[in-house]
GULO-327947 format. One record per residue: residue in three letters; x, z, y of N, C-alpha, C in turn. Coordinates in steps of 0.02 Angstrom, whole numbers, plus 32768, in hexadecimal, padded with zeros to 4 digits. Layout:
GULO-327947
alaXZYXZYXZY/...
This chain:
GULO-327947
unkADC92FB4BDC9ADEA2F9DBD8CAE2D2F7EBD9E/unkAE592F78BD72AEA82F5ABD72AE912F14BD48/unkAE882EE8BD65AE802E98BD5BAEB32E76BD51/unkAED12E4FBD1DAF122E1BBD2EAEE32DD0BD2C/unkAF052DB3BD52AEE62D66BD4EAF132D35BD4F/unkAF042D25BD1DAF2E2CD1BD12AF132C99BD11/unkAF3F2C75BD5EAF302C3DBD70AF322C50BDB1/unkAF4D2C36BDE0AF602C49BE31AF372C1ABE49/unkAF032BE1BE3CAEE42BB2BE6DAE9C2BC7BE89/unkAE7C2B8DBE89AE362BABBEBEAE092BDFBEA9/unkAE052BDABE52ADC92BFCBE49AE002C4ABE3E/unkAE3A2C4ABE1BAE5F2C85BE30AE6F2CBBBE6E/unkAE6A2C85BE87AE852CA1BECBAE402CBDBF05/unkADFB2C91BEF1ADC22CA6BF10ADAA2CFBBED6/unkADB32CF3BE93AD9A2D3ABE7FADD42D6DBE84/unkAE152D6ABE90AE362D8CBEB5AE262DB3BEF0/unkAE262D8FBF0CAE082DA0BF5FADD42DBDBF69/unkAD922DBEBF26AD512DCDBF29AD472E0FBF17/unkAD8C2E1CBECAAD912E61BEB4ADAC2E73BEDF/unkADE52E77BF1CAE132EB6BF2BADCF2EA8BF4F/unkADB62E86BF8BAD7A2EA6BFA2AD482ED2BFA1/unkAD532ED3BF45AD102EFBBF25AD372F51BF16/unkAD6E2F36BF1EADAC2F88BF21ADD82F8DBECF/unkADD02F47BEBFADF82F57BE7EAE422F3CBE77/unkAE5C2F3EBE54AEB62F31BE5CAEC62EFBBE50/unkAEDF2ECEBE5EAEF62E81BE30AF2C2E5ABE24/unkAF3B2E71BE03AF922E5ABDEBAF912DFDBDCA/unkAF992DD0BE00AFAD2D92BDDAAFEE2D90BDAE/unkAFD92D7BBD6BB0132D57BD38B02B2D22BD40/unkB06F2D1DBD3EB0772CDEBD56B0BD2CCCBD1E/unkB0CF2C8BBD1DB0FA2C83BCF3B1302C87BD07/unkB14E2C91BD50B1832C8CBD6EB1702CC1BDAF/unkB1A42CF9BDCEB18C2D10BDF4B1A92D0EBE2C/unkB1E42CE5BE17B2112CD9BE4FB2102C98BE77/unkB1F12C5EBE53B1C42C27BE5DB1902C26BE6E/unkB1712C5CBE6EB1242C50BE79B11F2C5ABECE/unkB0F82C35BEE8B0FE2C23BF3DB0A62C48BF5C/unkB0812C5FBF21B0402C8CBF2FB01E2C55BF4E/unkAFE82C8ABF5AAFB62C64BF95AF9E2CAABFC5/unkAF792C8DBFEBAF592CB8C026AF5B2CF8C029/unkAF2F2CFBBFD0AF082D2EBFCBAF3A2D71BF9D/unkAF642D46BF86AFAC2D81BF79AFD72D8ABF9D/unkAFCE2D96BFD7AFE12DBAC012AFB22DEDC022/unkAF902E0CC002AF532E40C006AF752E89BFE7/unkAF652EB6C001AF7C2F0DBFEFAF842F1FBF98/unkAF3E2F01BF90AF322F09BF51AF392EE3BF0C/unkAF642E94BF2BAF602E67BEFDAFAF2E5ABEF8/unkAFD62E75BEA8B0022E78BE91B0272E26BE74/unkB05E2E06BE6DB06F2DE6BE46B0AC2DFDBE0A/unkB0962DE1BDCFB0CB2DFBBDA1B0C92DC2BD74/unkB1022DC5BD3FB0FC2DA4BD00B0B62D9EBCCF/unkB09C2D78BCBEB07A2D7BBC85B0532DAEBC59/unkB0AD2DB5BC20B0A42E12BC03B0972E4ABC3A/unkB0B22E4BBC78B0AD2E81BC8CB0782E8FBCAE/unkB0622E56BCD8B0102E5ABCEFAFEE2E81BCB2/unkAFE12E53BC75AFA02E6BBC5CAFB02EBABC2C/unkAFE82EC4BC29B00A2F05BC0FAFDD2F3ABC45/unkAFDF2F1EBC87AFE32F54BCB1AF9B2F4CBCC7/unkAF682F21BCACAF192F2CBCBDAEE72F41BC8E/unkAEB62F3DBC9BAE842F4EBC65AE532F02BC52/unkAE562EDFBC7FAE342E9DBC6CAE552E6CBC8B/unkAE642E44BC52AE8B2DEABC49AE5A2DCEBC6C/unkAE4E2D96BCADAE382D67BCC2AE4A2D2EBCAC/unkAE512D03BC94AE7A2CA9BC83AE3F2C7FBCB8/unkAE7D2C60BCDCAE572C35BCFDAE7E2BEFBD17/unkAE8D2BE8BCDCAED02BBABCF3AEAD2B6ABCC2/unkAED92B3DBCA4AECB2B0BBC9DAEBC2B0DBC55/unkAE852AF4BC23AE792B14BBE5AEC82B06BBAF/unkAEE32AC1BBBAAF2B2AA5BB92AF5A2AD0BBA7/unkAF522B07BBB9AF9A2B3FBBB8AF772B6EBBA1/unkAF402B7CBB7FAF312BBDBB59AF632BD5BB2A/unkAF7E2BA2BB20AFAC2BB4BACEAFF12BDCBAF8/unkB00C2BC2BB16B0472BDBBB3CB01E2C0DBB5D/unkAFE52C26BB7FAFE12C5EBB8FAFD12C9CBB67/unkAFAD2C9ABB30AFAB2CB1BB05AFF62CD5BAE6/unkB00F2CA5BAE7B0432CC1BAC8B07D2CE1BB02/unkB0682CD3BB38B0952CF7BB66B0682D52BB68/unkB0422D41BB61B0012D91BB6DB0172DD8BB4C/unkB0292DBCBB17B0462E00BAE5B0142E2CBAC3/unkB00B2E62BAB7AFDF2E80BA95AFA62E8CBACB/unkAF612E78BACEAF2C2E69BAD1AEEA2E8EBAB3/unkAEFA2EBDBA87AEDE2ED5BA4EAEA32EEDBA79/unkAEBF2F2EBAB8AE922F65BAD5AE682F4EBB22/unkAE862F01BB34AE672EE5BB6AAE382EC4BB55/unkADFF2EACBB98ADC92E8FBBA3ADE22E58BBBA/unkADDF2E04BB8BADED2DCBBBB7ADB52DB5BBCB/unkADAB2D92BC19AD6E2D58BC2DAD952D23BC35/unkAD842CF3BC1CAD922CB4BC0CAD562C9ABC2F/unkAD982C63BC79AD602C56BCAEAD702C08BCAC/unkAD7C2BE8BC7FADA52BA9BC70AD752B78BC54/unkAD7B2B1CBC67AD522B1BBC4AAD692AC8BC28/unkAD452AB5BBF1AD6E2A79BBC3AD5A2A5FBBC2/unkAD1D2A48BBF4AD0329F2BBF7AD1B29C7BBF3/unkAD4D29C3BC21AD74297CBC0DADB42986BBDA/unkADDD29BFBBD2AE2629B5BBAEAE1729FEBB81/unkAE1629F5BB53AE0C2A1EBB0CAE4D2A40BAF3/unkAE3D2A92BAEBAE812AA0BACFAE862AA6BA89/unkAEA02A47BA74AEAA2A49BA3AAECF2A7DBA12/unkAEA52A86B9B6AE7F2A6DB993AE3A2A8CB9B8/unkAE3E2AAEB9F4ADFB2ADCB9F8ADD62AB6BA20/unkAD8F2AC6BA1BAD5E2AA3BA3BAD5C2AC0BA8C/unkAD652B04BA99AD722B25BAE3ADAE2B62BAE3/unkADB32B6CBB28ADF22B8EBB13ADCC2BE0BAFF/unkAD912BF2BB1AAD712C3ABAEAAD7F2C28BAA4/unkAD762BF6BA83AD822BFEBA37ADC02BE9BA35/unkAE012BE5BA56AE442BF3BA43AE5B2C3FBA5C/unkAE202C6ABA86AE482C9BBA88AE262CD5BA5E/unkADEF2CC0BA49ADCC2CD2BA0EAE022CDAB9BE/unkAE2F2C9BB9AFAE4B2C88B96CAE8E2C9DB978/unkAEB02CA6B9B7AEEC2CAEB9BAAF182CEEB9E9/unkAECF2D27B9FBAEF52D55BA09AECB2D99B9DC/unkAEEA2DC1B9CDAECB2E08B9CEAE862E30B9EE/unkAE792E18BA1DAE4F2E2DBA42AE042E29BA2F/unkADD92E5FBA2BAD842E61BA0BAD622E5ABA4A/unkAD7A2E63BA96AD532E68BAC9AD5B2E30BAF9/unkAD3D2DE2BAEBAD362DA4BB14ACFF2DA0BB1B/unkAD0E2D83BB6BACC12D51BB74ACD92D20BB9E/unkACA92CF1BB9CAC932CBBBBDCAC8F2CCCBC19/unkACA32CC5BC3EAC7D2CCDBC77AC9F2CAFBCC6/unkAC802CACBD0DACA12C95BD32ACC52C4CBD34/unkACA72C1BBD02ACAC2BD9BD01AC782BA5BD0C/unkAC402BB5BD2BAC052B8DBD22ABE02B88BD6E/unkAC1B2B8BBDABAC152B7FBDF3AC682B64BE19/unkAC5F2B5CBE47AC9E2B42BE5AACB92B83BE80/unkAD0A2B75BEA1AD2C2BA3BEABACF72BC5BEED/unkACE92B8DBF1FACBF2BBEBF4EAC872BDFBF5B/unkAC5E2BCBBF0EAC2D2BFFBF12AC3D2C4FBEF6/unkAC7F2C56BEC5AC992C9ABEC8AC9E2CCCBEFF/unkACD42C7BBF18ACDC2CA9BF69ACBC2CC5BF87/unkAC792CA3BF9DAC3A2CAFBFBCABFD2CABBF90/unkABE82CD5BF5CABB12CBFBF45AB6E2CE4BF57/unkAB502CD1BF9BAB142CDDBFC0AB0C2CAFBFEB/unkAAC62C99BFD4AAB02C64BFF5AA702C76C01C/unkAA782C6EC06BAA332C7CC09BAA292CDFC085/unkAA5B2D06C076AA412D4BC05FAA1B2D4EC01F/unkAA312D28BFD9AA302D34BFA8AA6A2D1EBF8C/unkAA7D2D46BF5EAA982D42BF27AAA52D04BEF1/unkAAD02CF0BED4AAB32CB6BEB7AAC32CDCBE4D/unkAABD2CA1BE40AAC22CB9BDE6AAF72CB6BDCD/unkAAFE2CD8BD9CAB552CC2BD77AB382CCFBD30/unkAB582CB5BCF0AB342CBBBCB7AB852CB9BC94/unkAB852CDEBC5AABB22D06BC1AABA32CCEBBEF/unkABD42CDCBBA5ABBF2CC0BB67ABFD2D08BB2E/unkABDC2D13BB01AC182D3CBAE2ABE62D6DBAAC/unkAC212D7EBA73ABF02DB9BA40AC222E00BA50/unkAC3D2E07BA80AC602E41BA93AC212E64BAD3/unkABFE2EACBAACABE82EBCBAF1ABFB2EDEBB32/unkAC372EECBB25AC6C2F15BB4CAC812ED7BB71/unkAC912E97BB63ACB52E70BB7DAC6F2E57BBB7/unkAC3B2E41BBAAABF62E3BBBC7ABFF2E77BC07/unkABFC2EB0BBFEABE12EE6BC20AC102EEABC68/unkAC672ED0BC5CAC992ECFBC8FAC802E8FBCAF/unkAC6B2E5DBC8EAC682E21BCB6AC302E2DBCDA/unkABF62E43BCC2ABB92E46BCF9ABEA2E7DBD38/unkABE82EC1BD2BAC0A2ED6BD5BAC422EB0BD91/unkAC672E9ABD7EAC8E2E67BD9EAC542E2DBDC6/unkAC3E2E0FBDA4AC152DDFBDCFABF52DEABE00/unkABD32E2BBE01AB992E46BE1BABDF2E7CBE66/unkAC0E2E7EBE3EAC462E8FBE8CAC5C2E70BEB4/unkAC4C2E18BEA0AC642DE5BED4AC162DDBBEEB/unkABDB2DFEBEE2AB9F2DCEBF03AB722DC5BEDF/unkAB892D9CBE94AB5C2D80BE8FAB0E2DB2BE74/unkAAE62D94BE5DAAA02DD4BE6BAA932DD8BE2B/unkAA982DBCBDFBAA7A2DACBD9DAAAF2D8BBD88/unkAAB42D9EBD3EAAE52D92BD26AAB82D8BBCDF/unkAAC12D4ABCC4AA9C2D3DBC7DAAAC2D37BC5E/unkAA9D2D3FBC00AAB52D3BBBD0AAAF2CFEBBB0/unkAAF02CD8BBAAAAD62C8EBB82AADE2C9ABB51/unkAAEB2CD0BB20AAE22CE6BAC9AB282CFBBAD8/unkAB4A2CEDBA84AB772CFCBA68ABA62CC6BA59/unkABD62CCCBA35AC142C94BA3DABF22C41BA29/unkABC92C46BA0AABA42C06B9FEAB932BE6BA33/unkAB9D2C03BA7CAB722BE1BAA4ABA52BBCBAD8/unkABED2BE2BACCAC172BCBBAEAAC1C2B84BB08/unkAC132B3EBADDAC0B2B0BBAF2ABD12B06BB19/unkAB992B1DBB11AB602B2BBB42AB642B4ABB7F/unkAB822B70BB94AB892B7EBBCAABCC2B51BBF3/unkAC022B2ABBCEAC372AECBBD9ABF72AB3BBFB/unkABC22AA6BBE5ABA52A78BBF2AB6B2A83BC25/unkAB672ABBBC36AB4B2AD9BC6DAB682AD8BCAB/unkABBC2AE1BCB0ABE52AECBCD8ABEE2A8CBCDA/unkABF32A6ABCBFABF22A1BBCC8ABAB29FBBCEA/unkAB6C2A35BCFBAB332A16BD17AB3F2A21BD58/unkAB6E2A5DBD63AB7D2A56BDAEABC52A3EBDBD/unkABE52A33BD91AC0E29EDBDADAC0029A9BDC0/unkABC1299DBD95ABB7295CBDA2AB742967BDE1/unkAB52299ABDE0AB2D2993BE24AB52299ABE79/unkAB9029BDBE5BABB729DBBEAFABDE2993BEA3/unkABFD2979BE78AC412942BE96AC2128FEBE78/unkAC0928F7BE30ABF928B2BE15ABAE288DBE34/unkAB8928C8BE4CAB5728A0BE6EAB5E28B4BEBF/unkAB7428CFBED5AB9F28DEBF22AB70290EBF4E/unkAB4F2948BF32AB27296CBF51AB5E298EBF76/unkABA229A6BF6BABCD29CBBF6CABD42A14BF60/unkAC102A43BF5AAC2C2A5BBF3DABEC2AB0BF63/unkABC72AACBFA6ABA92AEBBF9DAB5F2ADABF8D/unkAB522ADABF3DAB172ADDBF27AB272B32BEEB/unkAAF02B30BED2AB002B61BEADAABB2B6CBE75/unkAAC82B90BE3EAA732BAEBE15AA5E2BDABE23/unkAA242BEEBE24AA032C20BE27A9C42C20BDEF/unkA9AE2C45BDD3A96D2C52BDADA9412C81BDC7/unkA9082C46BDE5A8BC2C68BDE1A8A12C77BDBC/unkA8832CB7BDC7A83A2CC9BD83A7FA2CD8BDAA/unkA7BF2CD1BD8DA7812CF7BDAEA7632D10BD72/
């Protein structure tokens, strides 16, 4: 797939590195291209930098992974949106993109687009990177009423590693899965287990 991702930091820059691994293309958006100083992992064959418009012009799925209080300026830098798949990997525990409660329901109200989901916000940057623990796999879980938008993100997830990929519903659940992604903030940094723990779900 032709991926653009916006947001150049850890958790950007670890599913970067995870897709061209997995053999797909990845063009970072960036707001400046002549300013922008990269990281590591855009120094790679397959990982492009461009403007904004022209990244996501030139992919098939929007990544956002940047800070939720610039949705509005990215949004509006994006341009027509209509025929892409966004994952919205962002998350608004602490800073809200006012009037919206998360930034999925500002990109829900304020772009064109029928094909969003959740996803890729509910672990830290280095379990992307690496998500196998002892030779398993670990979990990654969706939220969204797009099933097209669902079907790229499991695929995607399941290309960096991880082994299951679950459904937390539909856009209603959005804050539910925000507060899922805050149980392992506060278990990796607020109670100091640190940053390589991860979920998994048992069944018998």
């Amino acid at each position: 797939m032709k991926i653009a991702i916006i947001g150049s930091g850890h958790v950007g820059g670890a599913l970067a590195q995870g897709w061209v691994n997995a053999g797909h293309i990845i063009t970072f958006g960036v707001r400046n291209e002549k300013e922008f100083k990269g990281t590591q992992v855009s120094k790679e064959k397959n990982i492009l930098v461009a403007s904004i418009p022209d990244a996501v012009a030139a992919s098939e799925v929007v990544v956002i992974a940047a800070v939720p209080q610039a949705i509005g300026s990215i949004i509006q830098s994006m341009g027509d949106v209509s025929n892409k798949v966004i994952i919205d990997a962002m998350n608004s525990v602490r800073i809200k993109p006012e009037p919206y409660s998360n930034s999925t329901e500002a990109l829900i109200k304020l772009t064109n687009c029928k094909d969003i989901v959740k996803c890729f916000n509910t672990t830290g940057a280095e379990n992307m990177e690496n998500p196998v623990y002892s030779g398993t796999g670990i979990d990654m879980f969706y939220a969204g009423d797009s099933d097209k938008a669902k079907r790229v993100a499991e695929q995607l997830a399941k290309d960096l590693g991880f082994e299951k990929v679950y459904n937390f519903g539909g856009s209603e659940k959005f804050q539910l899965l925000e507060q899922f992604a805050l149980s392992w903030i506060n278990l990796a940094i607020m109670q100091g287990y640190g940053r390589s723990i991860a979920f998994k779900i048992l069944s018998r």
